[in-house]
C-alpha positions as CSV (number, residue, x, y, z in Angstrom):
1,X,162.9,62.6,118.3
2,X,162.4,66.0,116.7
3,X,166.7,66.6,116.7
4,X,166.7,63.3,114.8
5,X,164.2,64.5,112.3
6,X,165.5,67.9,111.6
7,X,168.7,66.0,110.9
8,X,167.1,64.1,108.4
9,X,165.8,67.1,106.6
10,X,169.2,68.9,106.5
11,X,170.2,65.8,105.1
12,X,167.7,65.6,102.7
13,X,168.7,69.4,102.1
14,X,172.3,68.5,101.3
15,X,171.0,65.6,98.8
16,X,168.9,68.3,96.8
17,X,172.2,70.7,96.7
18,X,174.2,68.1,95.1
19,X,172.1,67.3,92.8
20,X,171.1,70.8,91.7
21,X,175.0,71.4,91.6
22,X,175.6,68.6,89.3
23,X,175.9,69.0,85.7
24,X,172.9,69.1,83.3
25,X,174.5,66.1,80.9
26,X,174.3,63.9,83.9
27,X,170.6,64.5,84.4
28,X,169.5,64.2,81.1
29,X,167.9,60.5,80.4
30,X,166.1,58.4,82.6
31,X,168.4,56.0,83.7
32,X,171.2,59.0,84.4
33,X,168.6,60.9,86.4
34,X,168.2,57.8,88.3
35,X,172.0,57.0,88.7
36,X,172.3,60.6,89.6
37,X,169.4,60.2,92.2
38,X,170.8,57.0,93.9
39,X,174.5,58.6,94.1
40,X,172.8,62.1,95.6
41,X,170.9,60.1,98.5
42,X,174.0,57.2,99.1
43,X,174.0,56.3,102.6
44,X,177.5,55.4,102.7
45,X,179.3,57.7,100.4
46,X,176.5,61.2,101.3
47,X,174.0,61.0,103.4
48,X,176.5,58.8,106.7
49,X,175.0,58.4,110.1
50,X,177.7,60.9,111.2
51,X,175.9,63.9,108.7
52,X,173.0,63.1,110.4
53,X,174.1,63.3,113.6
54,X,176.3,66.6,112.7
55,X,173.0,68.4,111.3
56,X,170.5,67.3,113.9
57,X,173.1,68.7,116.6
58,X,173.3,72.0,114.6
59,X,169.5,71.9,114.5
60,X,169.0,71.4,118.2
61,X,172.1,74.6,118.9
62,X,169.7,76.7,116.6
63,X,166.2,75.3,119.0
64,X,168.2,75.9,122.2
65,X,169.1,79.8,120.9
66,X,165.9,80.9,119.9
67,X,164.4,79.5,123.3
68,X,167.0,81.1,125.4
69,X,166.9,84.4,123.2
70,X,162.9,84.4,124.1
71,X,163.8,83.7,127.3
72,X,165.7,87.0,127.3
73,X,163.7,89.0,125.3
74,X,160.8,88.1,128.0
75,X,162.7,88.7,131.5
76,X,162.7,85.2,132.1
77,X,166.5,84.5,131.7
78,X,169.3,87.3,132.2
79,X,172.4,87.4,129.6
80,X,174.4,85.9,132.0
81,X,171.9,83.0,132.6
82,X,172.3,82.2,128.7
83,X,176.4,82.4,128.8
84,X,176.5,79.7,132.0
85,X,174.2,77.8,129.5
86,X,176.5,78.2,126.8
87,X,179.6,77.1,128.7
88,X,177.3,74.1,129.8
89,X,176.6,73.0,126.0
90,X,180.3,73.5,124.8
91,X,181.5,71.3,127.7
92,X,178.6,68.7,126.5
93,X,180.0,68.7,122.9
94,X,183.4,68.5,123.8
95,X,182.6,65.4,125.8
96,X,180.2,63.7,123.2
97,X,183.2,64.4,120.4
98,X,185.6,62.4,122.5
């Protein structure tokens, strides 16, 4: 559950960017701002399933590195230990992509 929800915040993350990248004129006014707000946070057009997915599988890469970094860093796990794990996760996405 946690990958999920990190994916959801990047999403959210990606919303606040386009909207902060969009113009001033089409912010000003209420009924712009909440044009703006609805395009910004569309399901179908910005904020897909697949974005989701994407960012909560970048966010759970990210998780597994710091945990196998500490891992390292705390004689726990050998270099070599974290490149077979590396292979192992590659060979994971290649078969979730197909």
């Amino acid at each position: 559950m946690q990958d999920a929800s990190e994916g959801i915040e990047y999403s959210w993350g990606h919303a606040k960017g386009k909207y902060c990248w969009t113009a001033l004129a089409q912010k000003q006014g209420q009924s712009n701002f909440i044009q703006l707000v609805k395009e910004c946070c569309n399901p179908v057009e910005e904020i897909t399933i697949g974005l989701v997915r994407l960012f909560a599988r970048r966010a759970c890469a990210y998780i597994c590195t710091y945990y196998h970094l500490a891992q390292i860093q705390s004689g726990a796990q050998t270099e070599q230990d974290m490149q077979q794990n590396k292979t192992i996760m590659q060979q994971q996405k290649l078969f979730l992509a197909n």
